[in-house]
C-alpha positions as a printed Julia matrix, in Angstrom:
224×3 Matrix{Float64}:
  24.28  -54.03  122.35
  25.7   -54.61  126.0
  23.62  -53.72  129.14
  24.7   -50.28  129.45
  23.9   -48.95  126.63
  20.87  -50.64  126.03
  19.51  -48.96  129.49
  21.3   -45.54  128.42
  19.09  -45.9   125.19
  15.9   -46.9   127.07
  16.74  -43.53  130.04
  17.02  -41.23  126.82
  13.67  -42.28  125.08
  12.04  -42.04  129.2
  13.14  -38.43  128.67
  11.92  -37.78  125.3
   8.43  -39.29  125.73
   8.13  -37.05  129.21
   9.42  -33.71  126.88
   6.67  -34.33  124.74
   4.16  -34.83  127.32
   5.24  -31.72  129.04
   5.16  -29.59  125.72
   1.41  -31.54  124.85
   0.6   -30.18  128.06
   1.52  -26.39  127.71
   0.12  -26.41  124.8
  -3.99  -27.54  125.9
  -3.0   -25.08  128.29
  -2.6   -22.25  126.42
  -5.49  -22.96  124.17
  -7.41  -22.99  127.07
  -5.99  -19.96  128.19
  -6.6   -18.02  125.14
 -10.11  -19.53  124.51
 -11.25  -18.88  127.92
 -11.13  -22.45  129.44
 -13.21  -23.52  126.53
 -10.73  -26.51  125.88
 -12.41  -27.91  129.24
 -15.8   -27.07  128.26
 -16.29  -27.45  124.76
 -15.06  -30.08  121.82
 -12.16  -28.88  120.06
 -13.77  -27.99  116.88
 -15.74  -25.7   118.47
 -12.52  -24.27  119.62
 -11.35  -23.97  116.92
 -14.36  -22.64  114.86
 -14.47  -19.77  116.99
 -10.73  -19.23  116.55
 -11.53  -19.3   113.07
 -14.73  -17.08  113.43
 -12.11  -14.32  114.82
  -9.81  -14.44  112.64
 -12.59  -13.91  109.75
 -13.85  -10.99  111.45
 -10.31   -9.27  112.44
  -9.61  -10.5   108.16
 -13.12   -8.86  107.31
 -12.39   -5.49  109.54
  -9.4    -5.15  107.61
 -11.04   -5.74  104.41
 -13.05   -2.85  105.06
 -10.43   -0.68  106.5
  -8.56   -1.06  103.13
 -11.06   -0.43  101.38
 -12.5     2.93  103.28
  -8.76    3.83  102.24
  -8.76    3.03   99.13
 -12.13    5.17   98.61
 -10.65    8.34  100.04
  -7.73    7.56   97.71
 -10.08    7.8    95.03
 -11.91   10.84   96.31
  -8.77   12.88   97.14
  -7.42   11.68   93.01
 -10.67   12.42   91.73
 -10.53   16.19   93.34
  -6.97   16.4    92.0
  -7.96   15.7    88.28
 -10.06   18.17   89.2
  -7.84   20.96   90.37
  -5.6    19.52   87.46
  -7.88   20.43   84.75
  -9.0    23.57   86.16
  -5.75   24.52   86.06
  -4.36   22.93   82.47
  -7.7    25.23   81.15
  -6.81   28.72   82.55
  -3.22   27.85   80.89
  -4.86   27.42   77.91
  -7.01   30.54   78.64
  -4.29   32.75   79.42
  -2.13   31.3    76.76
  -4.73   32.57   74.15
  -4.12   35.78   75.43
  -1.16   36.32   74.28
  -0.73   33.53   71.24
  -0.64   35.14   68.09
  -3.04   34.27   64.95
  -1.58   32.05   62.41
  -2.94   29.73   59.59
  -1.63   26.48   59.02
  -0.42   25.22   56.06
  -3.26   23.12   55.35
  -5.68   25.82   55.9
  -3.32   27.87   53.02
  -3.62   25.08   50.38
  -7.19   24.64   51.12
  -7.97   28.05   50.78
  -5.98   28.87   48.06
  -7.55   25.67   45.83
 -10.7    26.9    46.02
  -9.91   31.04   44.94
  -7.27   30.26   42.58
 -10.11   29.07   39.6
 -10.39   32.7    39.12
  -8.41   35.87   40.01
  -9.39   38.72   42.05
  -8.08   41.71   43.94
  -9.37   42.34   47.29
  -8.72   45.21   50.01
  -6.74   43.74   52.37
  -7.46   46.56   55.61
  -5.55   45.82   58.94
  -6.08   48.11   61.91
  -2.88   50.45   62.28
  -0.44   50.6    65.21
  -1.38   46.57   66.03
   1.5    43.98   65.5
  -1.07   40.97   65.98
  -3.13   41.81   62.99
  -0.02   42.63   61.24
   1.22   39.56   61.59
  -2.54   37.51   60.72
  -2.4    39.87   57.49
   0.6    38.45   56.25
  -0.71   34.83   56.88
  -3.48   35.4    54.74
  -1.6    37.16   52.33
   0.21   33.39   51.88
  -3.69   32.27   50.04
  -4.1    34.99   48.41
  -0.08   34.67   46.56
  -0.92   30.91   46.26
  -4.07   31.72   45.08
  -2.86   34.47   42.22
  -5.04   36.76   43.74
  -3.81   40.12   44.41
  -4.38   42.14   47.57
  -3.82   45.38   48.38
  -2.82   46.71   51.94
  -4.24   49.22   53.89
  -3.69   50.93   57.49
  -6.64   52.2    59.05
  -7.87   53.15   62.23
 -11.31   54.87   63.9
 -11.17   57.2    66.65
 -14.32   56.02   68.93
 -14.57   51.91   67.27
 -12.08   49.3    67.22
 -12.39   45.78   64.98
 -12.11   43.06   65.87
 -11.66   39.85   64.62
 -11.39   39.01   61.17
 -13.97   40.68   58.87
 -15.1    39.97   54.87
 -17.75   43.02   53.43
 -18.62   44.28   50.39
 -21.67   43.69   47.9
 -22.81   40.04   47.31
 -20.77   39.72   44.77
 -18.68   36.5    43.15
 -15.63   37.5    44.96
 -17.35   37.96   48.41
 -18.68   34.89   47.9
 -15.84   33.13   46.9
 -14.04   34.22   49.67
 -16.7    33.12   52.26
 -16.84   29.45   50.78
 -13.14   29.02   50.47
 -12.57   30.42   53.98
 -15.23   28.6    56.0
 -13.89   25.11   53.89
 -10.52   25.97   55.49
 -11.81   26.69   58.87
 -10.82   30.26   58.85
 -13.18   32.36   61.25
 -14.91   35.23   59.96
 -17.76   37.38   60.04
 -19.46   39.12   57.13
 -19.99   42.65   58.81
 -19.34   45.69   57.66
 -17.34   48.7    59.6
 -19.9    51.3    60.49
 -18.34   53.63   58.61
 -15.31   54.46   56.34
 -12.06   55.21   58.01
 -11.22   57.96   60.08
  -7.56   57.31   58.66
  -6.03   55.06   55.91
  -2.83   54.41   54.26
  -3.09   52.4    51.42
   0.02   50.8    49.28
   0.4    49.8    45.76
  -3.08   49.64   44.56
  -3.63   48.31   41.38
  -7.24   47.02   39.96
 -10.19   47.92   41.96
 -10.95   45.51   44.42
 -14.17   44.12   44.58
 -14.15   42.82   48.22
 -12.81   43.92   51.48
 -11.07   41.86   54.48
 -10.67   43.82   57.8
  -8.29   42.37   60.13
  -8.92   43.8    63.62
  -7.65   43.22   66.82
  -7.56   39.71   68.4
 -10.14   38.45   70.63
  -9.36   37.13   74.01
 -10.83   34.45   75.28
 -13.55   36.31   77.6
């Protein structure tokens, strides 16, 4: 290497080693500007200790900001459930309203397994000028044709009482019995009361033997 380059090569690394100086420089200086002219003052590690103490706490202040959030996220989801169900239960409510009775076919075959070991005939009574009970009439008239049992409709009506529900009288007898056990194996609500008094109106149709029970379909209950 000639002269000239070799003091080219020694001007360049002059000027590197002062860049770095300069930069070392700026640097100390703007530690110590952001610790307060601690640099001076204080070792380095307790500079940066404390830099490390702040950053913890700003960390740590965020910590609990996200959490506080994450509470009231909670809360507000916790309230909407809330609301949520509230509502999914007055749809079920009002739905019942209007849903009509029905059996399933489970309840049928269950029903029907346990009357068919002997046959009977049984009043079959459904409150007149009511579509609802109409209709439930007909779905138990599915156990008692499974069953070989034979039912016999009527219409009736009272002028100052209205049934309700579905209703199973007569005297304790095999059949009323019968009909209790098969319908409370099958989940089929029922109550064993008896109308207060006979009808002020009925229509029967196609009666045959003498029945030896009574079912009253009423009127549906709502849900109250």
């Amino acid at each position: 290497m000639d002269a000239s380059a070799l003091a080219s090569a020694e001007s360049w690394l002059y000027w590197i080693g002062i860049a770095r100086l300069i930069a070392t420089f700026l640097v100390a200086i703007g530690v110590a500007v952001e610790f307060g002219g601690e640099w001076a003052s204080r070792p380095f590690e307790k500079v940066v200790a404390k830099a490390r103490e702040a950053e913890f706490s700003r960390l740590n202040t965020e910590l609990g900001n996200a959490r506080a959030a994450i509470a009231k996220s909670e809360q507000e989801t916790a309230k909407a459930n809330e609301i949520a169900a509230t509502a999914r239960a007055e749809q079920e409510r009002l739905k019942q309203l209007v849903i009509w009775r029905t059996l399933t076919d489970k309840q049928v075959d269950d029903a029907a397994a346990k009357l068919s070991a002997k046959k009977q005939t049984v009043l079959l009574q459904v409150v007149a000028n009511d579509p609802e009970a109409m209709y439930f009439a007909g779905q138990l008239s599915r156990i008692f044709n499974k069953a070989g049992w034979e039912a016999t409709p009527s219409a009736v009506s009272w002028g100052d009482w209205l049934p309700l529900g579905l209703g199973i009288s007569g005297p304790d007898n095999e059949t009323v019995r019968a009909l209790h056990s098969a319908f409370e194996a099958a989940g089929i609500k029922f109550e064993a009361a008896i109308p207060p008094r006979k009808p002020d109106m009925s229509i029967d149709f196609n009666r045959g033997s003498a029945p030896t029970a009574t079912l009253l379909v009423g009127s549906k209950v709502g849900p109250l």
